[in-house]
TIVOVO-47709 format. One record per residue (C-alpha): residue number from 1; residue in one letter; x, y, z. Coordinates in Angstrom, 1 decimal. Layout:
<r NUM; "A"; <X; Y; Z>>
...
% end
This chain:
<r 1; "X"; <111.4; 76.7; 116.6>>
<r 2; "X"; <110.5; 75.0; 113.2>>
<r 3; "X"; <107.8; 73.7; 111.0>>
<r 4; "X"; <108.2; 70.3; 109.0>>
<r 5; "X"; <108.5; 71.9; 105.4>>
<r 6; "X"; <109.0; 69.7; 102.0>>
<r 7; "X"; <110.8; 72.7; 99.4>>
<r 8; "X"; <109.8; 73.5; 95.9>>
<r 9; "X"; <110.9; 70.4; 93.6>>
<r 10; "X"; <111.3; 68.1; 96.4>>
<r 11; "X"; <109.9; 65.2; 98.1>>
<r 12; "X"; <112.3; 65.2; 101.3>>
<r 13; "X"; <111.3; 67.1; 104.6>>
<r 14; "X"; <113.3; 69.6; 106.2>>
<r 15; "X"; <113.2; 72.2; 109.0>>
<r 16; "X"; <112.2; 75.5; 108.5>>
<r 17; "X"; <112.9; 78.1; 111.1>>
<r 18; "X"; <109.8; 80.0; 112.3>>
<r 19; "X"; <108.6; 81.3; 115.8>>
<r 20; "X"; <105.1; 83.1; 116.8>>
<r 21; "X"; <106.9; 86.0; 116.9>>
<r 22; "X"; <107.8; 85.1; 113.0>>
<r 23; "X"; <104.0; 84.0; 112.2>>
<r 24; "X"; <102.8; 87.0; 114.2>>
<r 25; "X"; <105.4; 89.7; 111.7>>
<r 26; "X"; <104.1; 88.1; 108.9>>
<r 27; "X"; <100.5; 88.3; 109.6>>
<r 28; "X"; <101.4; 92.2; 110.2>>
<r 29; "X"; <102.4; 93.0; 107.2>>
<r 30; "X"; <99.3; 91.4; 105.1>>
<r 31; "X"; <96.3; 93.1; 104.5>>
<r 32; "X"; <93.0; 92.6; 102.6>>
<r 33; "X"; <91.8; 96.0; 100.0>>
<r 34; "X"; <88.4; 97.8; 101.4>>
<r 35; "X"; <88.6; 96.6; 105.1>>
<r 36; "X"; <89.1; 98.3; 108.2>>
<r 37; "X"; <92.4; 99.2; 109.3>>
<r 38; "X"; <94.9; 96.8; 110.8>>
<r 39; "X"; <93.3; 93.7; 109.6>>
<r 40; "X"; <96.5; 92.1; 110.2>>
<r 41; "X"; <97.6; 93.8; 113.3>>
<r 42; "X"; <94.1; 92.4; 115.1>>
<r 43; "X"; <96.0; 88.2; 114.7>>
<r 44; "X"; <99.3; 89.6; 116.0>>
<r 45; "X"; <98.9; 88.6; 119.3>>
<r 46; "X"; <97.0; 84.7; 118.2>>
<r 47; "X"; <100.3; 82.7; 117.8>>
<r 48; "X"; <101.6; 82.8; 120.6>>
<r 49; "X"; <98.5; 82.3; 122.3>>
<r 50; "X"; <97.2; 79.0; 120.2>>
<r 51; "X"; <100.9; 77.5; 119.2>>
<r 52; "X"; <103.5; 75.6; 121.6>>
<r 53; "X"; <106.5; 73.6; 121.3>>
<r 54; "X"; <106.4; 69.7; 121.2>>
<r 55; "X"; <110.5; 68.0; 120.5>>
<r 56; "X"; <111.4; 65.7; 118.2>>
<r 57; "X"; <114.9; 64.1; 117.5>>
<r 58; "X"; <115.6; 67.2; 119.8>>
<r 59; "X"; <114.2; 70.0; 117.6>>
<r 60; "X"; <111.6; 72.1; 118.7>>
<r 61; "X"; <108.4; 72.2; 116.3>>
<r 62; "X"; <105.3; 74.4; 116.1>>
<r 63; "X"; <102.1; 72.5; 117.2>>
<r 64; "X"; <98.6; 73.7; 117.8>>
<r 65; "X"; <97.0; 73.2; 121.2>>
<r 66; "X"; <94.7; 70.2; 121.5>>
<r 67; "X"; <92.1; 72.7; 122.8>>
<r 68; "X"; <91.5; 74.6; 119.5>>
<r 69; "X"; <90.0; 71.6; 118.4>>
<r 70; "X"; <87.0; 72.1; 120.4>>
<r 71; "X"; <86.3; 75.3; 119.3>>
<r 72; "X"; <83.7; 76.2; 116.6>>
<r 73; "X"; <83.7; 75.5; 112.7>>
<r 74; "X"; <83.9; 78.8; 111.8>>
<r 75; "X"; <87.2; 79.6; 114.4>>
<r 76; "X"; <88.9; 76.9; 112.7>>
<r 77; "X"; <88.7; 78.2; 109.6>>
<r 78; "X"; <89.8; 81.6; 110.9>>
<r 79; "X"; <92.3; 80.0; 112.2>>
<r 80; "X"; <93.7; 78.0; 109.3>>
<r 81; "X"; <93.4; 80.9; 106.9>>
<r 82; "X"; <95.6; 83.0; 109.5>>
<r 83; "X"; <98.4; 80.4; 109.7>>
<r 84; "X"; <98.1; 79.5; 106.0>>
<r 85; "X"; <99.1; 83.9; 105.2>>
<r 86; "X"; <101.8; 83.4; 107.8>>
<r 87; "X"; <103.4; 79.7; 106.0>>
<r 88; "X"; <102.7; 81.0; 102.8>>
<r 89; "X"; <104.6; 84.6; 103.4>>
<r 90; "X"; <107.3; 82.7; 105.3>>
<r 91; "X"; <108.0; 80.6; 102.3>>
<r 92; "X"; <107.9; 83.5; 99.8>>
<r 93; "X"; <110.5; 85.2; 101.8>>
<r 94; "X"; <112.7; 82.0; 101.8>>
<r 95; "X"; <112.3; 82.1; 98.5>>
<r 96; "X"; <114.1; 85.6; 97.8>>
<r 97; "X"; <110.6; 87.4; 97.4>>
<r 98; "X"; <110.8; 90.5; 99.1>>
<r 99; "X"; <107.4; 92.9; 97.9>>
<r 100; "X"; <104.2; 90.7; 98.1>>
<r 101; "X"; <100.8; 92.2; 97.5>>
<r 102; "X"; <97.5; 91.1; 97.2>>
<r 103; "X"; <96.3; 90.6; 93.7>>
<r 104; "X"; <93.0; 91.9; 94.5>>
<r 105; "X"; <94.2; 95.2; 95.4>>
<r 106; "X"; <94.7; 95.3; 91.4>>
<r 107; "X"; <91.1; 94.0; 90.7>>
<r 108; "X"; <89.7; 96.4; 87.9>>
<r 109; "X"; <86.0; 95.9; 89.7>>
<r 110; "X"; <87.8; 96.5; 93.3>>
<r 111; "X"; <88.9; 100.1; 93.1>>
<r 112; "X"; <86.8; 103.2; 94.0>>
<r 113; "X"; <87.0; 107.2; 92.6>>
<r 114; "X"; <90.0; 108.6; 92.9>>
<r 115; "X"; <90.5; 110.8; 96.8>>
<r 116; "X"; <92.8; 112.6; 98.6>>
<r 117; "X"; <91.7; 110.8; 101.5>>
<r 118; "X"; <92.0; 107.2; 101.2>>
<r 119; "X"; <93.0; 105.8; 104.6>>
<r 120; "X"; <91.1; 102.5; 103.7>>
<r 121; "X"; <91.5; 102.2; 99.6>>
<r 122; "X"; <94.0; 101.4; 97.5>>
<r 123; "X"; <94.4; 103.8; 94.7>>
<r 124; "X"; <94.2; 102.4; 90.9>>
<r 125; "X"; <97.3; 101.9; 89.4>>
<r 126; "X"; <98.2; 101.2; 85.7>>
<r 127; "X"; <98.5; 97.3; 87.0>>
<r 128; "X"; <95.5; 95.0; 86.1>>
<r 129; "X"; <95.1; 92.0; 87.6>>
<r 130; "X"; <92.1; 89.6; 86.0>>
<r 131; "X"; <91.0; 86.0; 85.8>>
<r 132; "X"; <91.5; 84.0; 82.7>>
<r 133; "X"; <88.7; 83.8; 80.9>>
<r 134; "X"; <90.1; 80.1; 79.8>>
<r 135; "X"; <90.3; 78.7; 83.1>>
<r 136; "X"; <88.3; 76.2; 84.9>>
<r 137; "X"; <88.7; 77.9; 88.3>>
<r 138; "X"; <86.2; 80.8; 89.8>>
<r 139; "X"; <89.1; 81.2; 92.4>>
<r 140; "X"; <92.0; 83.3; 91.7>>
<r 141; "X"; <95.2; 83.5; 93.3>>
<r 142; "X"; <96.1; 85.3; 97.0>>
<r 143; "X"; <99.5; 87.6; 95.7>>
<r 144; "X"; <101.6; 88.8; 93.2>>
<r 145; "X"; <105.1; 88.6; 94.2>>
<r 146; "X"; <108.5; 90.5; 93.7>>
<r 147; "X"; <112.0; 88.9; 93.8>>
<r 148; "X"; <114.8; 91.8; 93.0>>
<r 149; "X"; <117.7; 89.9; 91.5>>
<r 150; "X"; <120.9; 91.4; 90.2>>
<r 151; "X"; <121.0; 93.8; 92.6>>
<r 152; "X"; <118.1; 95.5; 91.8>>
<r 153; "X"; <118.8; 95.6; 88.2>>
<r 154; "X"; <115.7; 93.0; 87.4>>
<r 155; "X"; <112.9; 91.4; 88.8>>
<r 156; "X"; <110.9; 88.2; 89.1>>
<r 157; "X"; <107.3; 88.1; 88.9>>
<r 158; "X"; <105.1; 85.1; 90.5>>
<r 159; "X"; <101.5; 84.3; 91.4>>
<r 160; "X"; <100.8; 82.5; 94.3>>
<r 161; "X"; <98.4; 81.0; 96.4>>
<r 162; "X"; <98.3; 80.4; 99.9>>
<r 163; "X"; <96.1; 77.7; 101.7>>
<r 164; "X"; <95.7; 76.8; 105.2>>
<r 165; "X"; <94.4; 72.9; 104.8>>
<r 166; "X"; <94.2; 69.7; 107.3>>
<r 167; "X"; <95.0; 68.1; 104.5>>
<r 168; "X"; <98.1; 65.0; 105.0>>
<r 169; "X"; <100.2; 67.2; 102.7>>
<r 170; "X"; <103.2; 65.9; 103.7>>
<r 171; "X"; <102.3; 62.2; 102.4>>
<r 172; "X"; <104.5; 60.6; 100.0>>
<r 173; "X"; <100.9; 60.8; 97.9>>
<r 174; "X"; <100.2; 64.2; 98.0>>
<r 175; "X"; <104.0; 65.1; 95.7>>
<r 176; "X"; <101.6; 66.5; 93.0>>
<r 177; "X"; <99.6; 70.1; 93.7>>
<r 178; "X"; <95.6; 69.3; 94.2>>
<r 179; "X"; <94.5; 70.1; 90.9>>
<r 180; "X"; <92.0; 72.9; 91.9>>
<r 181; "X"; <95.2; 75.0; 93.9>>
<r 182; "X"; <96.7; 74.3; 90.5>>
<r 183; "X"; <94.1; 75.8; 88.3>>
<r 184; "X"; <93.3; 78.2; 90.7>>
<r 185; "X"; <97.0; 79.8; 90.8>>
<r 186; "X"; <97.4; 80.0; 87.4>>
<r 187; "X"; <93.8; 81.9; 86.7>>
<r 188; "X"; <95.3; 84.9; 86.4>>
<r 189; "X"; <96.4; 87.6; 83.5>>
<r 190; "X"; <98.1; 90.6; 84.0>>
<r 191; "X"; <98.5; 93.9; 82.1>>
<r 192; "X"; <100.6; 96.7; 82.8>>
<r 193; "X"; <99.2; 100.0; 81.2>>
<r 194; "X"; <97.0; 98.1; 79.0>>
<r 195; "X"; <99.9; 95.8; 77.9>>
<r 196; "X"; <99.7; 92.1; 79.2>>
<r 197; "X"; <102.4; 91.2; 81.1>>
<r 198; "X"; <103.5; 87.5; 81.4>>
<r 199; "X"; <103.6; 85.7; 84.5>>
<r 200; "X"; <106.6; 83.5; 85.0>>
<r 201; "X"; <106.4; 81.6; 87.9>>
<r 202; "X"; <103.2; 80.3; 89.8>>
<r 203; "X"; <103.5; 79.5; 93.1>>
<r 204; "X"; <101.2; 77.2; 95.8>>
<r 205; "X"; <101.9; 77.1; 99.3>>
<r 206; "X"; <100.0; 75.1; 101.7>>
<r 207; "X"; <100.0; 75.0; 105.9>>
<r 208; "X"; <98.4; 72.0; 107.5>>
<r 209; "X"; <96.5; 73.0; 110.4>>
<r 210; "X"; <95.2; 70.5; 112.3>>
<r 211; "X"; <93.9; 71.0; 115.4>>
<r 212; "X"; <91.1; 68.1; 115.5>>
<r 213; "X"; <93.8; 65.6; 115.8>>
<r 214; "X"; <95.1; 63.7; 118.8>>
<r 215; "X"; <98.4; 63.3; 118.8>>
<r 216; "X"; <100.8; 66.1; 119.1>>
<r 217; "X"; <103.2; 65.1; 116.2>>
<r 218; "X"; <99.7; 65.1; 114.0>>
<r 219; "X"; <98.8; 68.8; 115.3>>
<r 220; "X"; <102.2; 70.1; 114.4>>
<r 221; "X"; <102.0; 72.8; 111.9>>
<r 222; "X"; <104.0; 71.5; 108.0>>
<r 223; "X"; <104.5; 73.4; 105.0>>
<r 224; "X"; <104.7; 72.7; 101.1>>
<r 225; "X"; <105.3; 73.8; 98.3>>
<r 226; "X"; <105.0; 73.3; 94.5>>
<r 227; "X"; <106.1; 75.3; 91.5>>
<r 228; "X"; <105.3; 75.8; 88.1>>
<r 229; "X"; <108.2; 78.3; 86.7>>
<r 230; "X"; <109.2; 78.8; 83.3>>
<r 231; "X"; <112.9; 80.1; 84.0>>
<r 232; "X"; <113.7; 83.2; 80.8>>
<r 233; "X"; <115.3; 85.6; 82.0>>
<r 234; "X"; <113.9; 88.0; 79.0>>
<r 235; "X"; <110.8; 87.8; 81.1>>
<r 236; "X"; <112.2; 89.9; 83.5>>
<r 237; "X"; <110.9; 92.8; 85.0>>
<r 238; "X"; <112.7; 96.3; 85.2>>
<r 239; "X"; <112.1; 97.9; 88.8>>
<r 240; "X"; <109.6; 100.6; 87.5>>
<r 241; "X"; <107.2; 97.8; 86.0>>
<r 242; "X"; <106.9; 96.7; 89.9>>
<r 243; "X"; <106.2; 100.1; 91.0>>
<r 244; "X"; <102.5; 99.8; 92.1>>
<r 245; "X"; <103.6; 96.2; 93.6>>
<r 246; "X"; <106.4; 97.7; 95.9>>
<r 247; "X"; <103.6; 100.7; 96.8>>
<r 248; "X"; <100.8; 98.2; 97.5>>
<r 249; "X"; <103.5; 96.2; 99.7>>
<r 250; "X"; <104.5; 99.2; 101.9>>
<r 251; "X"; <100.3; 100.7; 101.5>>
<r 252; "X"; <99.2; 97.8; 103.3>>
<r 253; "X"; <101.9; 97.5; 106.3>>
<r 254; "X"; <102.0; 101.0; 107.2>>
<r 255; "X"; <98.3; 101.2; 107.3>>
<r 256; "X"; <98.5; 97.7; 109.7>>
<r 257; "X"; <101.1; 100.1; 112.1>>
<r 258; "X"; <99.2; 102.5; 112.6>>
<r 259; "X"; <101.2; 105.5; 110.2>>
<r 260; "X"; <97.9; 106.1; 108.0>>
<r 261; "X"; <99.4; 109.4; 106.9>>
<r 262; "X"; <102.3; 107.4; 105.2>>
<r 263; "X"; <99.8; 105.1; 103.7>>
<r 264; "X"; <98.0; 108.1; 102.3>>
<r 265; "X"; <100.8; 109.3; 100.9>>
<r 266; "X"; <101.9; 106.3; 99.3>>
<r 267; "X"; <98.6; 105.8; 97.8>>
<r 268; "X"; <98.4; 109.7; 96.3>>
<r 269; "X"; <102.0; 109.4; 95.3>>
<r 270; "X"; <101.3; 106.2; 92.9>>
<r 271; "X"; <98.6; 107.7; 91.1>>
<r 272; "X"; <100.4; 110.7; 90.7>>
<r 273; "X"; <103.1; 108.6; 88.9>>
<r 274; "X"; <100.6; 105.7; 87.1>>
<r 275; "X"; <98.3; 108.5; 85.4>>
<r 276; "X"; <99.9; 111.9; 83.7>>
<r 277; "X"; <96.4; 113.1; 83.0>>
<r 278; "X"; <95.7; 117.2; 83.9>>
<r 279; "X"; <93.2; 116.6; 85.5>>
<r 280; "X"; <94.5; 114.3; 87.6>>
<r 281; "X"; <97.2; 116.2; 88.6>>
<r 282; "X"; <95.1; 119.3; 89.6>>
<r 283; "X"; <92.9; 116.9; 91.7>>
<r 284; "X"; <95.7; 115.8; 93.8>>
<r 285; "X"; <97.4; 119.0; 93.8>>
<r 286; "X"; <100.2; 118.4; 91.7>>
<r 287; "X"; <101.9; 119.6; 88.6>>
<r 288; "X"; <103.1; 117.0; 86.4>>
<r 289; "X"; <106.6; 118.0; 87.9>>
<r 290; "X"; <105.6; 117.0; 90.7>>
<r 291; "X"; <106.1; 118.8; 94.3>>
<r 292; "X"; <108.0; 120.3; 96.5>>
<r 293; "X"; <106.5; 119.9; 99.4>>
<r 294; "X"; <108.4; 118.3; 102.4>>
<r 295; "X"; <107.7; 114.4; 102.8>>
<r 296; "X"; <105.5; 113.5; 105.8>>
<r 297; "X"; <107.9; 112.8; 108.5>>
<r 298; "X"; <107.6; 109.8; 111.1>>
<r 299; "X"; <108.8; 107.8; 113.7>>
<r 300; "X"; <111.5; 104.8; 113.1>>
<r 301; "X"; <109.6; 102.9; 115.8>>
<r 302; "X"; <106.1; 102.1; 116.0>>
<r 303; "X"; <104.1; 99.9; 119.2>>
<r 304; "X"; <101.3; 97.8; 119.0>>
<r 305; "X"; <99.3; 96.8; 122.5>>
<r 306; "X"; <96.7; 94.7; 122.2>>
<r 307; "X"; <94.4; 93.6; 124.1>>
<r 308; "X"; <95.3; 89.3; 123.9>>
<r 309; "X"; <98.5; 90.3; 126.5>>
<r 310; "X"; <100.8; 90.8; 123.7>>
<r 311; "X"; <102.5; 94.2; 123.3>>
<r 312; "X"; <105.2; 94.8; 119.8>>
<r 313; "X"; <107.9; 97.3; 119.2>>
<r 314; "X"; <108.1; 97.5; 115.7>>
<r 315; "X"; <111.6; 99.0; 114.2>>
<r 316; "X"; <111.9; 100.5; 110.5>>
<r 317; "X"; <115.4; 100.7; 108.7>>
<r 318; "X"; <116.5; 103.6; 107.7>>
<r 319; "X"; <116.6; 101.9; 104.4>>
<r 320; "X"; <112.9; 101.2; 104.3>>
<r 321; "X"; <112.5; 105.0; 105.5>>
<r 322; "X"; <114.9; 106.6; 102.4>>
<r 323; "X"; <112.8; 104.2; 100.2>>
<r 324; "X"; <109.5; 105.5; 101.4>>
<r 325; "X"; <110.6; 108.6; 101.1>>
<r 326; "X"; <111.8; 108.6; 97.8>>
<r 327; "X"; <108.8; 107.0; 96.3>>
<r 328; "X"; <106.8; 109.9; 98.0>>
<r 329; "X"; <108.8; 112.3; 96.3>>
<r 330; "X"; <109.6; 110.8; 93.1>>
<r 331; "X"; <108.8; 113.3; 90.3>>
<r 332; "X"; <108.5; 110.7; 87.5>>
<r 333; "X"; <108.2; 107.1; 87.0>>
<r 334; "X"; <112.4; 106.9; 86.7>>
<r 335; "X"; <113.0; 108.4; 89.8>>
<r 336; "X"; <110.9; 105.9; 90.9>>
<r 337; "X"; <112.1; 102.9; 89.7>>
<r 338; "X"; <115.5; 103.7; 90.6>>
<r 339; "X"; <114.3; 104.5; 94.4>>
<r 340; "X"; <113.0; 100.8; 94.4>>
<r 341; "X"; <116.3; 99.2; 92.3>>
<r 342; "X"; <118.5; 101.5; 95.1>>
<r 343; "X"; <116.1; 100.4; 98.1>>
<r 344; "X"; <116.6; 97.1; 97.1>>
<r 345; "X"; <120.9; 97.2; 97.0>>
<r 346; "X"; <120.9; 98.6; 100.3>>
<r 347; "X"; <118.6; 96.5; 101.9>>
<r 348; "X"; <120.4; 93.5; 100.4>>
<r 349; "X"; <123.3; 94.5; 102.7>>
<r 350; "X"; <120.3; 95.0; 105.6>>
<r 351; "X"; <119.6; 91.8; 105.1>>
<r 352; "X"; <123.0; 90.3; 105.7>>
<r 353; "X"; <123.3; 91.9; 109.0>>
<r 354; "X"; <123.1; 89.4; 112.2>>
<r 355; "X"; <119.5; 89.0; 113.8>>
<r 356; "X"; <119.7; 89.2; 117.4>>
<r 357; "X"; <119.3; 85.5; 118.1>>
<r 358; "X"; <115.7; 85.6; 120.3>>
<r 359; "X"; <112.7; 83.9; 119.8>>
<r 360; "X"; <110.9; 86.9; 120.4>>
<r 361; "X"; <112.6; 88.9; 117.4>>
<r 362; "X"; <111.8; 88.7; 113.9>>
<r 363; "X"; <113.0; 90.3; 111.2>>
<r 364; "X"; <111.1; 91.0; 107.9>>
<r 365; "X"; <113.3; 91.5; 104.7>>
<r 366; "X"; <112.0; 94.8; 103.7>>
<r 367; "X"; <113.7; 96.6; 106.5>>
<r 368; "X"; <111.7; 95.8; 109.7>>
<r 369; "X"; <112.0; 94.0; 112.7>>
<r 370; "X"; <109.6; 93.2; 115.3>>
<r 371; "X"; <110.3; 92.3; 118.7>>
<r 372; "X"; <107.4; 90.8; 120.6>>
<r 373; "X"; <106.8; 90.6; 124.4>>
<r 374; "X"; <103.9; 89.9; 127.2>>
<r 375; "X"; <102.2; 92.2; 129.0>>
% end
């Protein structure tokens, strides 16, 4: 299945491969700082449920059943905000970005007391993430992206900013970004231990979800995208100054799966490694060596049954595992980055591996795949 999708720097429509099964990943792997647990696995079952196939020119696209458009205000919106994380993380992921967090979780005014015993919070990190105090927006953007390039010997930094609109966004009159996405992506300043950090690249990505319209070709799901990139490569990252990005990725997915321990120990490990301070140490129970103690083991497989008729098998590489691991057990914020700059080689070569060609398989780039089925 596809969407109708107009690329970065273009004007000309093109397919874009994406199933439910695809939306549904995507939607599993985001997650919202200080609410309950598997925010993202409670939508994994919608797509399929609210999304069917109408042909064109004999491809198959993504179109939203007349019937949602009868359902309340407030649904539609739920509604458009779900498929606008899924388009928006789909394009991301076309676009080479493989660690995607939300920018809030790095809100100064967002984080809580350090614990032992955070299933819900993310920990603070040495990462800031603020508005601009220049900017006409009160809205800031959704993520903060990572693109490994090199091999994992530098990285990309964006903003973006994902939107879920009815809006006729594929109209030869829409080329230009709505100013107030534009202002709103680009209200954001970074600092990385106190140190601002420069933001290369922002990003908007828009869905239109339409489900009050009549005809079927005008209810079909379409995606866009516009850019604003300053291309200098001295503005690279190195793979430790993505650290609590890669962490927050990986926090918020296994905590959607159901492996809370993981999640824990994600979250302890990175503030281990972002503060040095005594007492911080001896609050978590480590030395500023480190430890010793074994890494939580866990299962390469995961399942999700829910309760919409939709059940999930959900598979972790062993690449994503030796990752996890090693950012568990990292001693210092070198072992660390090279753990993420290695993670990133070998699931480059992941990457390149066939999918198994199913509509009901999807495969995420940072070493999972998902294969959905009815109950």
């Amino acid at each position: 299945m596809n969407v109708n999708y107009i690329p970065i720097g273009s004007t000309a429509q093109q397919d874009l491969p994406i199933s439910t099964t695809d939306i549904s990943a995507h939607l599993l792997a985001d997650w919202l700082p200080n609410l309950p647990l598997a925010t993202g696995a409670s939508f994994f079952g919608w797509p399929s449920q609210i999304l069917f196939q109408t042909h064109a020119g004999g491809t198959a696209y993504l179109t939203i059943h007349r019937w949602l458009g009868q359902s309340e205000r407030q649904w539609k919106g739920v509604i458009s905000w779900m498929l606008g994380v899924a388009g928006g993380r789909r394009v991301l992921s076309e676009l080479g970005y493989r660690w995607v967090a939300p920018a809030s979780a790095f809100y100064p005014e967002s984080v809580g007391p350090i614990s032992v015993s955070w299933p819900n919070n993310f920990p603070r990190a040495n990462l800031s993430v603020t508005e601009d105090t220049g900017s006409s927006s009160r809205l800031r953007p959704d993520y903060i992206a990572l693109k490994p390039v090199n091999g994992g010997v530098s990285y990309q930094l964006a903003a973006a900013e994902a939107k879920g609109t009815s809006k006729a966004i594929l109209s030869p009159s829409n080329v230009t970004c709505p100013a107030s996405w534009y202002q709103q992506v680009r209200n954001i300043r970074m600092t990385l231990g106190g140190v601002p950090l420069y933001v290369p690249r922002h990003i908007v990505i828009a869905t239109r979800v339409n489900p009050n319209a009549v005809q079927d070709t005008t209810r079909q799901l379409a995606i866009r995208a516009w850019n604003s990139n300053e291309n200098d490569q001295r503005r690279e990252l190195h793979s430790g100054d993505g650290l609590a990005i890669v962490v927050a990725h990986l926090f918020g997915f296994y905590r959607n799966i159901g492996f809370v321990e993981i999640a824990n120990e994600l979250a302890v490990a990175l503030t281990r490694l972002s503060d040095s301070r005594k007492s911080v140490q001896q609050e978590l129970g480590f030395d500023s060596e480190g430890t010793d103690e074994p890494v939580l083991e866990f299962d390469s497989v995961a399942e999700l049954s829910l309760a919409s008729g939709v059940s999930a098998v959900i598979r972790l590489s062993k690449e994503l595992i030796a990752l996890t691991k090693a950012l568990i057990n990292a001693k210092n914020k070198d072992e660390a980055a090279e753990a993420i700059a290695s993670g990133d080689r070998e699931l480059d070569v992941w990457n390149d591996q066939p999918l198994p060609a199913s509509e009901s398989v999807s495969r995420l780039s940072f070493g999972v795949e998902i294969e959905a089925s009815s109950i």
